[in-house]
N, CA, C and O atoms as CSV, one atom per row, in Angstrom:
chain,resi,resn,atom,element,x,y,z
A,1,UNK,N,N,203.596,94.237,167.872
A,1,UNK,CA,C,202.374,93.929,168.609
A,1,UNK,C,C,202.512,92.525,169.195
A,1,UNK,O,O,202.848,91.633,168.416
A,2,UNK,N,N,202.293,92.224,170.474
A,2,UNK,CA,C,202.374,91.050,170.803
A,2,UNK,C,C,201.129,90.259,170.882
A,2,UNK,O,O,200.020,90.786,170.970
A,3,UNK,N,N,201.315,89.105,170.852
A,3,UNK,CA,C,200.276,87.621,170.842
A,3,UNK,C,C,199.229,87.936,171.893
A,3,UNK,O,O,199.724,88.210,172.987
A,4,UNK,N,N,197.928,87.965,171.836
A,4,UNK,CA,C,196.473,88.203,172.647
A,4,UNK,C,C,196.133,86.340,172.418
A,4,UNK,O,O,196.201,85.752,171.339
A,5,UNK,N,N,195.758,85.692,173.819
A,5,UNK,CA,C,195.531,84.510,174.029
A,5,UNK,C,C,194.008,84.707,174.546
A,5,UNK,O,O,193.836,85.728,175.211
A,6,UNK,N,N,192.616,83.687,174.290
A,6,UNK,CA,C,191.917,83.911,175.061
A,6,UNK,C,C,190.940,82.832,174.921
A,6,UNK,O,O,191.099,82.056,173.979
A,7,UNK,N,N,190.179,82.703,175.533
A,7,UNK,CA,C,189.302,81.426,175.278
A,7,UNK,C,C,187.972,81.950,174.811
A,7,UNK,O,O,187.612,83.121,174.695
A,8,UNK,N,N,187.482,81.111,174.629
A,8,UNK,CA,C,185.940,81.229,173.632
A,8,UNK,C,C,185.158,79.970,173.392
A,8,UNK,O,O,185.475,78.794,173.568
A,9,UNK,N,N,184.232,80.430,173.017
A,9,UNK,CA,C,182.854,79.005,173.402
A,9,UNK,C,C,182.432,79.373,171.996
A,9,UNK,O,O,181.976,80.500,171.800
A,10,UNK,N,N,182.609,78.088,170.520
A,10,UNK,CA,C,182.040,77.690,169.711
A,10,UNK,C,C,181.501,76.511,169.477
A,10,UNK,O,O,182.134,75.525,169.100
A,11,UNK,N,N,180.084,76.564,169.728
A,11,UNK,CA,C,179.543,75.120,169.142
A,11,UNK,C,C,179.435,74.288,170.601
A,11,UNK,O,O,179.319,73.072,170.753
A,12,UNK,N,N,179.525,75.533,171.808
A,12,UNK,CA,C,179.634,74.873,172.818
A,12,UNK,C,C,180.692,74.030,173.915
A,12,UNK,O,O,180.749,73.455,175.002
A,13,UNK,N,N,181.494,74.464,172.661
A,13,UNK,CA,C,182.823,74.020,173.443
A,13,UNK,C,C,183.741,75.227,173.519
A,13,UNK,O,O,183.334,76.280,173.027
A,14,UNK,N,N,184.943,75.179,174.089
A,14,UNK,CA,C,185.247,76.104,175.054
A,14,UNK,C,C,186.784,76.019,174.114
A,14,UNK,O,O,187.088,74.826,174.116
A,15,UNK,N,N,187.811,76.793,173.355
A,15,UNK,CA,C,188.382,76.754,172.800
A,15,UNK,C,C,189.976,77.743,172.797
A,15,UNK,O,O,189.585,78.906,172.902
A,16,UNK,N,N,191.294,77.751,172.734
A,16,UNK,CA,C,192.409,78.406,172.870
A,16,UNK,C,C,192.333,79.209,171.872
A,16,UNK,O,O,192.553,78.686,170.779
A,17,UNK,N,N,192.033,80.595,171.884
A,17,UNK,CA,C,192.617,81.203,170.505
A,17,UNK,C,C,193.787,82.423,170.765
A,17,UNK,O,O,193.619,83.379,171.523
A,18,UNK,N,N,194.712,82.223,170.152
A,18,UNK,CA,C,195.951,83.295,169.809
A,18,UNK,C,C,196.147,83.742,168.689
A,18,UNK,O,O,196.165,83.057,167.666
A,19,UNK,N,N,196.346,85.154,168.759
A,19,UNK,CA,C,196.746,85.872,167.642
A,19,UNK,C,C,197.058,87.122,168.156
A,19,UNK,O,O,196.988,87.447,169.342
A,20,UNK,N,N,197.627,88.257,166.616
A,20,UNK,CA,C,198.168,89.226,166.759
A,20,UNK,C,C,197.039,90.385,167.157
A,20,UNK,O,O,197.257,91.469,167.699
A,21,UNK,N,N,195.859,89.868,166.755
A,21,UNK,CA,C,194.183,90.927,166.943
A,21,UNK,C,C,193.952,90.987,167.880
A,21,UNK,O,O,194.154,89.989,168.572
A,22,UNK,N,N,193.519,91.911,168.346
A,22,UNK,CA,C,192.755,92.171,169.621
A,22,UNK,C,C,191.884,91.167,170.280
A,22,UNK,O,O,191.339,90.263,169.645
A,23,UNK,N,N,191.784,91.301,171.306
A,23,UNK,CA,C,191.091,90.675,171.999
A,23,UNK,C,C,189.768,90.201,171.724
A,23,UNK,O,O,189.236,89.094,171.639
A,24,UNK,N,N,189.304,91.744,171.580
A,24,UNK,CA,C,187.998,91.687,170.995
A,24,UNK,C,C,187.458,91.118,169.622
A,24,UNK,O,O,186.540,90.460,169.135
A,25,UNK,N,N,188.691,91.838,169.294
A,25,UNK,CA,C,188.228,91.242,167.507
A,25,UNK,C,C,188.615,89.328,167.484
A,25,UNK,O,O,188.102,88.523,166.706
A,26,UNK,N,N,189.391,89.091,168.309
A,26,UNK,CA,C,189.441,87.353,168.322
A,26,UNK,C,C,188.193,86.576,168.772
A,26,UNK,O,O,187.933,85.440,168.376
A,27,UNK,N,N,187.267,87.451,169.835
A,27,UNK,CA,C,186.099,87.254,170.441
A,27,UNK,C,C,185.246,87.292,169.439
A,27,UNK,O,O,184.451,86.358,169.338
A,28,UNK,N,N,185.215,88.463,168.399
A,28,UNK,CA,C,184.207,88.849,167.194
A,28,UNK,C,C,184.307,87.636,166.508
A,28,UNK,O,O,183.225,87.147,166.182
A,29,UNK,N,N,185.457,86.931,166.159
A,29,UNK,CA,C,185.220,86.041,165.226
A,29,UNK,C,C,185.086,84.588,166.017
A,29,UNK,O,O,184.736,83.583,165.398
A,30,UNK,N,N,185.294,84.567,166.977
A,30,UNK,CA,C,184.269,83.302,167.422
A,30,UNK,C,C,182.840,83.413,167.625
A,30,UNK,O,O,181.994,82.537,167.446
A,31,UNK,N,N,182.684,84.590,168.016
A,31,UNK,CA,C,180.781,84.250,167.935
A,31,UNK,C,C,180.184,84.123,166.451
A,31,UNK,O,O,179.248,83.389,166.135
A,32,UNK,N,N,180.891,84.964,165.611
A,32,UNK,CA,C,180.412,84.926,164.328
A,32,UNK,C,C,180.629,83.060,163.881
A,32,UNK,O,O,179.780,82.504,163.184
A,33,UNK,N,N,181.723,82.393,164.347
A,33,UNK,CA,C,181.669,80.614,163.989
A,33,UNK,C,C,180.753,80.514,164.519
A,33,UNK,O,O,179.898,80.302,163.659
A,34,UNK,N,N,180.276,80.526,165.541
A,34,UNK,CA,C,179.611,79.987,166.571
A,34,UNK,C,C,178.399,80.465,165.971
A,34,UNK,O,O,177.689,79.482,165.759
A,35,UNK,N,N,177.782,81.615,165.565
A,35,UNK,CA,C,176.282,81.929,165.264
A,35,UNK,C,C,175.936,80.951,164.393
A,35,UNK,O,O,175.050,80.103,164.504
A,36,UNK,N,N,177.263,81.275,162.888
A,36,UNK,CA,C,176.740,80.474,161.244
A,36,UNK,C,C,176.901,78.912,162.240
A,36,UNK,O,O,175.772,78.422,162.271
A,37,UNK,N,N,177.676,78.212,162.854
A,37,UNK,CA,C,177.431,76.963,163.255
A,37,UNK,C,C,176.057,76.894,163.921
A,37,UNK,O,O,175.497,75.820,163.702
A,38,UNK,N,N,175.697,77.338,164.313
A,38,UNK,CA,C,174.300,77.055,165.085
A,38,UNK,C,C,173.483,77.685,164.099
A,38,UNK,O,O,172.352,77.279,164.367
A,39,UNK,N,N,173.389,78.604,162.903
A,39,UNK,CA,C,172.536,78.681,161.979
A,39,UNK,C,C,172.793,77.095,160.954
A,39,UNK,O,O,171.731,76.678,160.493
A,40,UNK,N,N,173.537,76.589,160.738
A,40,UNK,CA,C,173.676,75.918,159.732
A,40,UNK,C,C,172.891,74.079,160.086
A,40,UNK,O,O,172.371,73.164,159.447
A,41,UNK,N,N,173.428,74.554,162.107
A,41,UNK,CA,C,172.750,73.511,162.202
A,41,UNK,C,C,171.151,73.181,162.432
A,41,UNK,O,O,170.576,72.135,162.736
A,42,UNK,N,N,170.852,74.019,162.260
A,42,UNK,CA,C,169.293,73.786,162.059
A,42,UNK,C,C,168.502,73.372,160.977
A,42,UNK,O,O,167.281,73.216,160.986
A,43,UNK,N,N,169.716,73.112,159.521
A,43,UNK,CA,C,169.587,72.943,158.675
A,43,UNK,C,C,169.121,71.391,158.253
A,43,UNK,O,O,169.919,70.583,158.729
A,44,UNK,N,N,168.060,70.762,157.499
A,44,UNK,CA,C,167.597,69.689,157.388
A,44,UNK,C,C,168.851,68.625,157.061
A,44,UNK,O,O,169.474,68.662,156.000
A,45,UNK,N,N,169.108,67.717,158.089
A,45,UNK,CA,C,170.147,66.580,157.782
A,45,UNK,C,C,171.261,66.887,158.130
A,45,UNK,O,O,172.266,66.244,157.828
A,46,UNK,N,N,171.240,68.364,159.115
A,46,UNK,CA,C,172.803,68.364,159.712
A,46,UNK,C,C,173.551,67.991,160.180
A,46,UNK,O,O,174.752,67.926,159.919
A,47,UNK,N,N,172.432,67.386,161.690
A,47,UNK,CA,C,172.529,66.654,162.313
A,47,UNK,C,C,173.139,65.187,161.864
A,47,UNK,O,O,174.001,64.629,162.542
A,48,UNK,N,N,172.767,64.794,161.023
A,48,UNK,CA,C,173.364,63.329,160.464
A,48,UNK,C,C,174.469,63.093,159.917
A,48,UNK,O,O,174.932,61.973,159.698
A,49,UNK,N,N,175.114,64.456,159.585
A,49,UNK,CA,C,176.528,64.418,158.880
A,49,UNK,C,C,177.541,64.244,160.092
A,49,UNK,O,O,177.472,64.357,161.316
A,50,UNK,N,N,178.324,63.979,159.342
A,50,UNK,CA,C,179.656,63.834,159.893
A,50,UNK,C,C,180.397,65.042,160.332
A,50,UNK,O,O,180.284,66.079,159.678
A,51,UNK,N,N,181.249,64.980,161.534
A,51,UNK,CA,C,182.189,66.198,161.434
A,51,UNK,C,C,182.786,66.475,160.869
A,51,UNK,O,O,183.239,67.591,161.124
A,52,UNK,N,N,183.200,65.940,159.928
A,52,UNK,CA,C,183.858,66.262,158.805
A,52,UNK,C,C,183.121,67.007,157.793
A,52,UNK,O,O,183.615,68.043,157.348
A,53,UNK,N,N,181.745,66.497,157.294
A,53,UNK,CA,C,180.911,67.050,156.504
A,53,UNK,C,C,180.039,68.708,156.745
A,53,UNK,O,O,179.705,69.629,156.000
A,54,UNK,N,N,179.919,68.353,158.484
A,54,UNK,CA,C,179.522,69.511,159.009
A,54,UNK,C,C,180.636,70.500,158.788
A,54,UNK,O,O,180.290,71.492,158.145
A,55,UNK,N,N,182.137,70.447,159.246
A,55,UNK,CA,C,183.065,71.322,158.694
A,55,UNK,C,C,183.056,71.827,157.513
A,55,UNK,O,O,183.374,73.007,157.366
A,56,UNK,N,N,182.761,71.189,156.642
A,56,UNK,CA,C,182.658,71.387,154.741
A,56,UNK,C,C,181.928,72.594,154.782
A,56,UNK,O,O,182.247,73.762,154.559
A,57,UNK,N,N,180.308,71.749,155.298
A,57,UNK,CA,C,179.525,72.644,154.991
A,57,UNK,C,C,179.562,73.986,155.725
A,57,UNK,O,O,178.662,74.815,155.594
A,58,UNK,N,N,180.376,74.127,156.315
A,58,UNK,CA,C,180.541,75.842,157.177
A,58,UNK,C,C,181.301,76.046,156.251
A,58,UNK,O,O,181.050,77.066,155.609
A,59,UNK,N,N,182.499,75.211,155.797
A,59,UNK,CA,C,183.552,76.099,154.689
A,59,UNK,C,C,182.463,76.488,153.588
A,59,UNK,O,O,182.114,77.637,153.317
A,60,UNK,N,N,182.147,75.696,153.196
A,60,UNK,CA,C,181.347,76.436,152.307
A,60,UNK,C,C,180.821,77.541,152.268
A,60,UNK,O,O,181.162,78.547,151.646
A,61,UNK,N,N,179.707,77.306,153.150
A,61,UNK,CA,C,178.916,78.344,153.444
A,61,UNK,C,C,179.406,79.832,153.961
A,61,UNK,O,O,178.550,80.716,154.001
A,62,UNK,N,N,181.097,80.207,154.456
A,62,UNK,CA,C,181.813,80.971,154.374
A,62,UNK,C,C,182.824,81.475,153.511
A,62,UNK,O,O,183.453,82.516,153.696
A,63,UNK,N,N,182.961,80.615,152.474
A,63,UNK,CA,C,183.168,80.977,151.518
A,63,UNK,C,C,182.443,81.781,150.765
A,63,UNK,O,O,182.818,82.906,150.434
A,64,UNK,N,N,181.076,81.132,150.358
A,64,UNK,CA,C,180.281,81.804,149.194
A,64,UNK,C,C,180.215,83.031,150.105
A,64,UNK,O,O,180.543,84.015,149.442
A,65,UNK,N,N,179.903,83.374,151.439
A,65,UNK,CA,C,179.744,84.491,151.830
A,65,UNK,C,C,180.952,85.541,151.507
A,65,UNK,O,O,180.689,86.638,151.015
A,66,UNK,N,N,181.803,85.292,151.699
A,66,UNK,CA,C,183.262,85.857,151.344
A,66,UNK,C,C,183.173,86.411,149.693
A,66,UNK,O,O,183.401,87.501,149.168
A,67,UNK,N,N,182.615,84.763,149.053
A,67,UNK,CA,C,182.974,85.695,147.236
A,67,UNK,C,C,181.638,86.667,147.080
A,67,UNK,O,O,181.561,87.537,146.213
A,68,UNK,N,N,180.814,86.446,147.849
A,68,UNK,CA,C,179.758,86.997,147.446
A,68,UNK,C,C,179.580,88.412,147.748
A,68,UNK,O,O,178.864,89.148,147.070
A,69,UNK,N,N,180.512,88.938,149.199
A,69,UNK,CA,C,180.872,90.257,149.666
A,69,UNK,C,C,182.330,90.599,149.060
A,69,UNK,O,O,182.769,91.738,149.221
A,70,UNK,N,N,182.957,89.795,148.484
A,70,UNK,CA,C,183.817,90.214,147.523
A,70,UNK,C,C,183.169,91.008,146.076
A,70,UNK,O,O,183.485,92.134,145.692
A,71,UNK,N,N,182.164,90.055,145.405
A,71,UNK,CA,C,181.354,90.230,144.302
A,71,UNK,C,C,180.925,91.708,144.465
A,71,UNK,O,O,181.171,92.503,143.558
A,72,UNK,N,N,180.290,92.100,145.596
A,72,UNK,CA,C,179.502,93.237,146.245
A,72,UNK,C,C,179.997,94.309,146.414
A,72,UNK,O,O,179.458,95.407,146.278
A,73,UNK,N,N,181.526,93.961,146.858
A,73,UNK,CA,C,182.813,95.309,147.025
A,73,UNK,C,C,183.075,95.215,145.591
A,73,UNK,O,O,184.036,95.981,145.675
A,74,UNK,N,N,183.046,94.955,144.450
A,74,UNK,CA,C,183.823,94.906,143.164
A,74,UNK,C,C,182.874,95.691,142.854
A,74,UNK,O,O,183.288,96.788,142.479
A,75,UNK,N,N,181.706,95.572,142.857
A,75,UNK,CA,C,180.631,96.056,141.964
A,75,UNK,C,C,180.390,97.292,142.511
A,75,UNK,O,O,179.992,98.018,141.599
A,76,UNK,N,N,180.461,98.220,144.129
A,76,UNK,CA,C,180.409,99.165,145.063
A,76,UNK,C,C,181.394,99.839,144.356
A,76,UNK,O,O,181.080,100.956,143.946
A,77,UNK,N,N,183.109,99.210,143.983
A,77,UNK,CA,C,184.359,99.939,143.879
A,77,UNK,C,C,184.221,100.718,142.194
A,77,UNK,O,O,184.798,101.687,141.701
A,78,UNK,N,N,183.160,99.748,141.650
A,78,UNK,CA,C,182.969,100.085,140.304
A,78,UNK,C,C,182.132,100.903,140.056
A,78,UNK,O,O,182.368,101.590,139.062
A,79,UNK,N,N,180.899,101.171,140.778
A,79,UNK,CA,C,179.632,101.952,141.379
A,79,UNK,C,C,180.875,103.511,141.459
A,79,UNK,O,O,181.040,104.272,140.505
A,80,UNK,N,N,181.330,103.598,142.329
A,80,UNK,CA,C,181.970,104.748,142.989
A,80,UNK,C,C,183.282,105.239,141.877
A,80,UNK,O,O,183.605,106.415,141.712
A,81,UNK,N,N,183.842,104.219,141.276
A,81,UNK,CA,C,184.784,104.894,139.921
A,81,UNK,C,C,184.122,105.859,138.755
A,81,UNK,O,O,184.448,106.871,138.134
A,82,UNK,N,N,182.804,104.792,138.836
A,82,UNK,CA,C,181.346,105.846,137.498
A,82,UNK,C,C,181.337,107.099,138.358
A,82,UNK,O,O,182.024,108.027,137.930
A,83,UNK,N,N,180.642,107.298,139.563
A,83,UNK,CA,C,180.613,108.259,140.111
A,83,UNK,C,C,181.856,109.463,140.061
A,83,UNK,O,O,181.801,110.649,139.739
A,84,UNK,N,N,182.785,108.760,140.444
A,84,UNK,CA,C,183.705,109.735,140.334
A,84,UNK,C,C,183.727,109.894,139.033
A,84,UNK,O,O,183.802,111.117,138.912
A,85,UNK,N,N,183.709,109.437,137.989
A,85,UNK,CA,C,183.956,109.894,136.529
A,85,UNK,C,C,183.014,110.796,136.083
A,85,UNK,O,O,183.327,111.560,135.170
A,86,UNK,N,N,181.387,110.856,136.803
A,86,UNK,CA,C,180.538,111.724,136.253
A,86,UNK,C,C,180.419,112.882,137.513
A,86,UNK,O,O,179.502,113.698,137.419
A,87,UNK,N,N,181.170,112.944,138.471
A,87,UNK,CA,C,181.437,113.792,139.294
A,87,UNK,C,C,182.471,114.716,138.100
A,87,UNK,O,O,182.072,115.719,137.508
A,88,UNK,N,N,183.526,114.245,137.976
A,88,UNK,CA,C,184.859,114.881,137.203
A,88,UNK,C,C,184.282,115.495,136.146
A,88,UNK,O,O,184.827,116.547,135.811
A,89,UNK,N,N,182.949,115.005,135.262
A,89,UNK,CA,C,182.690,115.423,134.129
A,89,UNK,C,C,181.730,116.375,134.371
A,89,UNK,O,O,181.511,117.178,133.464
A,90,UNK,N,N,180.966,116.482,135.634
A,90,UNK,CA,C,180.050,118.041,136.237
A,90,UNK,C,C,180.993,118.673,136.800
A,90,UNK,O,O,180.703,119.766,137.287
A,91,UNK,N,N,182.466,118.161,136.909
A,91,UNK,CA,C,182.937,119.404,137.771
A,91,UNK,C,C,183.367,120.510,136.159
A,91,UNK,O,O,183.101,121.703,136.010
A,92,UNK,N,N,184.001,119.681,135.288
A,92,UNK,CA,C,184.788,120.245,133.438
A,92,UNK,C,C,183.338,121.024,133.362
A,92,UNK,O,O,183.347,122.240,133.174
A,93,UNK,N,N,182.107,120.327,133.508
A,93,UNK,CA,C,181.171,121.174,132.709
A,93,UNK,C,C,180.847,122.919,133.338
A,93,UNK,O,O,180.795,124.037,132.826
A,94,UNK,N,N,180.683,122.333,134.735
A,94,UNK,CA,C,180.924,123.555,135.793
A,94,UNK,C,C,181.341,124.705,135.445
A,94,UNK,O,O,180.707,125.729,135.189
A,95,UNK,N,N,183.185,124.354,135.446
A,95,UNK,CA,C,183.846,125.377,134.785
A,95,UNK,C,C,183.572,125.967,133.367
A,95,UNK,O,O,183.446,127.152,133.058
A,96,UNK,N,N,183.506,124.775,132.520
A,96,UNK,CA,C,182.875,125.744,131.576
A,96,UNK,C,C,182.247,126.210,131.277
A,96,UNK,O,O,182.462,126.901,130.282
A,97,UNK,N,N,180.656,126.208,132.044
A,97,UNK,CA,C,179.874,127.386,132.332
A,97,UNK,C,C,180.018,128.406,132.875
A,97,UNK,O,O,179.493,129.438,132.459
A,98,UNK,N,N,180.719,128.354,133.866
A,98,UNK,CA,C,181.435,129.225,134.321
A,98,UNK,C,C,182.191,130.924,133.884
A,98,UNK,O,O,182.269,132.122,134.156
A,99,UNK,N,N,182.767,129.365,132.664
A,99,UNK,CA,C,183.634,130.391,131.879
A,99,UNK,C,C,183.226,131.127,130.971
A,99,UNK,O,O,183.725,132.183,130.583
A,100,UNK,N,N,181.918,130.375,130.446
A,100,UNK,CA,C,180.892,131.259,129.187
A,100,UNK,C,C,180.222,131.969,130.042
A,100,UNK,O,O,179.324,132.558,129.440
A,101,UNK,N,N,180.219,132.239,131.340
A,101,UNK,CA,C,179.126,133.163,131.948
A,101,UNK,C,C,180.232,134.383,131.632
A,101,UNK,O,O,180.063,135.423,130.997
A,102,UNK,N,N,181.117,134.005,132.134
A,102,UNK,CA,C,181.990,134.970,132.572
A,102,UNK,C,C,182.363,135.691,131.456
A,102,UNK,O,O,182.630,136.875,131.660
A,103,UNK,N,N,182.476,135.130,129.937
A,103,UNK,CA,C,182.586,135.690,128.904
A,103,UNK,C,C,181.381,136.375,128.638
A,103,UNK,O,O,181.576,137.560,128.371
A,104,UNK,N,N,180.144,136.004,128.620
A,104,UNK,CA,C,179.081,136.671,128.408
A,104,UNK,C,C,178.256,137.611,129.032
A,104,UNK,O,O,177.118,137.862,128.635
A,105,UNK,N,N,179.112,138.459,130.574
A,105,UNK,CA,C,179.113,138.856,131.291
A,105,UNK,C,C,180.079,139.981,130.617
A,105,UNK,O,O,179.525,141.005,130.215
A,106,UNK,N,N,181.516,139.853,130.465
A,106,UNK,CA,C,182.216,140.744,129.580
A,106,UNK,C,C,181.679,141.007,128.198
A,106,UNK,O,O,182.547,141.572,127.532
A,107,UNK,N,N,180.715,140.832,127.612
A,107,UNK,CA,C,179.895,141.075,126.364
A,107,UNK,C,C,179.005,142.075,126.822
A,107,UNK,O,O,178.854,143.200,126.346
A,108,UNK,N,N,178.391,141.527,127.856
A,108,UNK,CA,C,177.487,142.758,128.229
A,108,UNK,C,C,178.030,143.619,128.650
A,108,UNK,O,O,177.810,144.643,128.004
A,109,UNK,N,N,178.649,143.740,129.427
A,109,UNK,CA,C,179.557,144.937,130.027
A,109,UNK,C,C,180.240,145.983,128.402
A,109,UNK,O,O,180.130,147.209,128.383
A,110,UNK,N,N,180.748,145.365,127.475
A,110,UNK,CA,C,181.375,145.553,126.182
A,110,UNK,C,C,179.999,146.676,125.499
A,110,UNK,O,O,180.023,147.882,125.253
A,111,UNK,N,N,178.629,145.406,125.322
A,111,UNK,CA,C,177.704,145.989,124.775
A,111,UNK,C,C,177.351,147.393,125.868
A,111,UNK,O,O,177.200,148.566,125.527
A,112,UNK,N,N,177.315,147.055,126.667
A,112,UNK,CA,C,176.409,148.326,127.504
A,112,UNK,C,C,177.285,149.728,127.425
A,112,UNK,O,O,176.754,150.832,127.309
A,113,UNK,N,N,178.946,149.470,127.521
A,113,UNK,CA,C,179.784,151.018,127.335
A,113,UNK,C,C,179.749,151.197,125.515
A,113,UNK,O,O,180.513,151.993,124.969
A,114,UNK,N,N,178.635,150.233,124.613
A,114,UNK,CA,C,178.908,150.428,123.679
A,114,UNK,C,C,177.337,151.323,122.961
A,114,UNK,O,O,177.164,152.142,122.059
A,115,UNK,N,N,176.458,150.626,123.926
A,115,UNK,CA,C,175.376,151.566,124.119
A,115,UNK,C,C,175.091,153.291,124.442
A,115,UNK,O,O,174.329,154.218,124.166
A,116,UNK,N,N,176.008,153.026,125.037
A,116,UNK,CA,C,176.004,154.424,125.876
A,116,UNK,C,C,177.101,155.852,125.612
A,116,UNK,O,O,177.243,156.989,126.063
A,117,UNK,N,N,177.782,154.874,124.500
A,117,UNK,CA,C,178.927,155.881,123.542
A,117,UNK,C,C,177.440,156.204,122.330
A,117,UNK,O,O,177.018,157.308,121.986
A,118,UNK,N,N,176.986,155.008,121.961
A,118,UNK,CA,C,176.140,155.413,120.938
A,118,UNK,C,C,174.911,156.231,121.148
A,118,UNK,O,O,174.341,156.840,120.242
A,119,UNK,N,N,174.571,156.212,122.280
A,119,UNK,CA,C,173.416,157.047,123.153
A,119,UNK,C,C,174.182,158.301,122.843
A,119,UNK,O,O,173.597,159.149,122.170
A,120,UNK,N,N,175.627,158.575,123.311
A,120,UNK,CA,C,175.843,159.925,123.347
A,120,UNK,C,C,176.279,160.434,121.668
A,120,UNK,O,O,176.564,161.489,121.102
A,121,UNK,N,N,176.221,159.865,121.526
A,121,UNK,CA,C,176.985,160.385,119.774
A,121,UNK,C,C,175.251,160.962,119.041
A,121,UNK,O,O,175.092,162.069,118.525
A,122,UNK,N,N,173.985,159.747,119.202
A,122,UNK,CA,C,172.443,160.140,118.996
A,122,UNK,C,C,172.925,161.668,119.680
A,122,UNK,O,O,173.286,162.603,118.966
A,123,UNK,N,N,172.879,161.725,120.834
A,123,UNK,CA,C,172.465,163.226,121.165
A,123,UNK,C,C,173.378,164.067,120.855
A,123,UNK,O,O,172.718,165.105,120.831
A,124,UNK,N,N,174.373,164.340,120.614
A,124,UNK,CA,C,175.547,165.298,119.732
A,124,UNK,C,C,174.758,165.711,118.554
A,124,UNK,O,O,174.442,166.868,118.276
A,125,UNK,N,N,174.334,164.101,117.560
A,125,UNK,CA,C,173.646,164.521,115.926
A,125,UNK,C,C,172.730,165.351,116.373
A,125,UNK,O,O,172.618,166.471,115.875
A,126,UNK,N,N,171.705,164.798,117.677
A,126,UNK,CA,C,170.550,165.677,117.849
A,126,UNK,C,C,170.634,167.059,118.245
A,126,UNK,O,O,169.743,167.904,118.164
A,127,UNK,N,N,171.761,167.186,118.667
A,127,UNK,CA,C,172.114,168.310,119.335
A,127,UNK,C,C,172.280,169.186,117.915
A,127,UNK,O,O,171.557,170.155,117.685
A,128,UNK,N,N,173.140,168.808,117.153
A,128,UNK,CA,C,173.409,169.385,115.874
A,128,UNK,C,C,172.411,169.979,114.568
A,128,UNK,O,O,172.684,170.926,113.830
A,129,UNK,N,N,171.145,169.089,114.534
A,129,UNK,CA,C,169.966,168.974,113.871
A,129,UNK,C,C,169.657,170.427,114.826
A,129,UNK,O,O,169.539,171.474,114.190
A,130,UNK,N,N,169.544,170.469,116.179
A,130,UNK,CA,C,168.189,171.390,116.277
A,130,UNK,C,C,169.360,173.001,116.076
A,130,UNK,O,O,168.986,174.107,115.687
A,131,UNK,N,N,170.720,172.613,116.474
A,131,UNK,CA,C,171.701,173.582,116.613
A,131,UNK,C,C,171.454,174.485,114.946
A,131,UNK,O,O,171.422,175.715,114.963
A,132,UNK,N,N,171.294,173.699,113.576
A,132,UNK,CA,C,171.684,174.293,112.304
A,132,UNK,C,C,170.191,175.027,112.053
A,132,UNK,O,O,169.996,175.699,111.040
C-alpha cells in the first residue's frame, strides 16, 4: 500500500499528514484532534496554559479515553464469553431434552403395542369365558 499525503486544519492551523491509511481515515483523525482540542479548550484555565500544558492535557484526556474504551471492550469481550458459555450450556440442555423426549416417545410407542397385545389377550380370556 503506498503513502496517502494530505493536509488538514487542527486547532486552526493547516497541517502535512502522511501515512499508510486512507485518505479518509487520515481526515477522520484530524477532525477528531481538532473537535477534543476545541472541546478541551473551553475548559476553565485553558486558555492560560502553556503549549506544552495544553498538549498534556489532550494526552491525557486521550488517553483515559483509550483505557476507558479499552476497560469497556474487556468487560463487552467478557459479557459475550458468559454468553457464549450459557448459550453452550442451553444448547447440552437442548439436546438432552431432546433426547429424553425421544426416549419417552419410544416408551410410549413400547407402552401402547403393549396395551394393545394386552387388549387382545382380555378378549381371547373373554372370548374363552363366554366360549366354556
Amino acid at each position: 500500500m503506498g503513502k496517502n499525503s494530505i493536509e488538514v486544519i487542527i486547532n486552526k492551523k493547516v497541517y502535512q499528514l502522511t501515512g499508510t491509511e486512507s485518505e479518509e481515515y487520515l481526515q477522520k483523525l484530524a477532525r477528531y484532534i481538532d473537535r477534543k482540542m476545541r472541546e478541551l479548550s473551553k475548559t476553565a484555565g485553558y486558555d492560560k496554559m502553556s503549549l506544552e500544558y495544553q498538549n498534556l492535557f489532550l494526552s491525557l484526556n486521550l488517553a483515559d479515553e483509550y483505557f476507558k474504551c479499552r476497560e469497556e471492550l474487556e468487560h463487552m469481550d467478557t459479557e459475550a464469553s458468559e454468553r457464549e458459555r450459557q448459550l453452550y450450556e442451553t444448547k447440552h440442555e437442548l439436546i438432552d431434552a431432546k433426547i429424553q423426549c425421544e426416549t419417552l416417545q419410544k416408551m410410549i410407542s413400547e407402552y401402547k403395542e403393549q396395551i394393545i397385545r394386552l387388549q387382545k389377550e382380555v378378549l381371547k380370556l373373554e372370548q374363552r369365558i363366554t366360549d366354556e
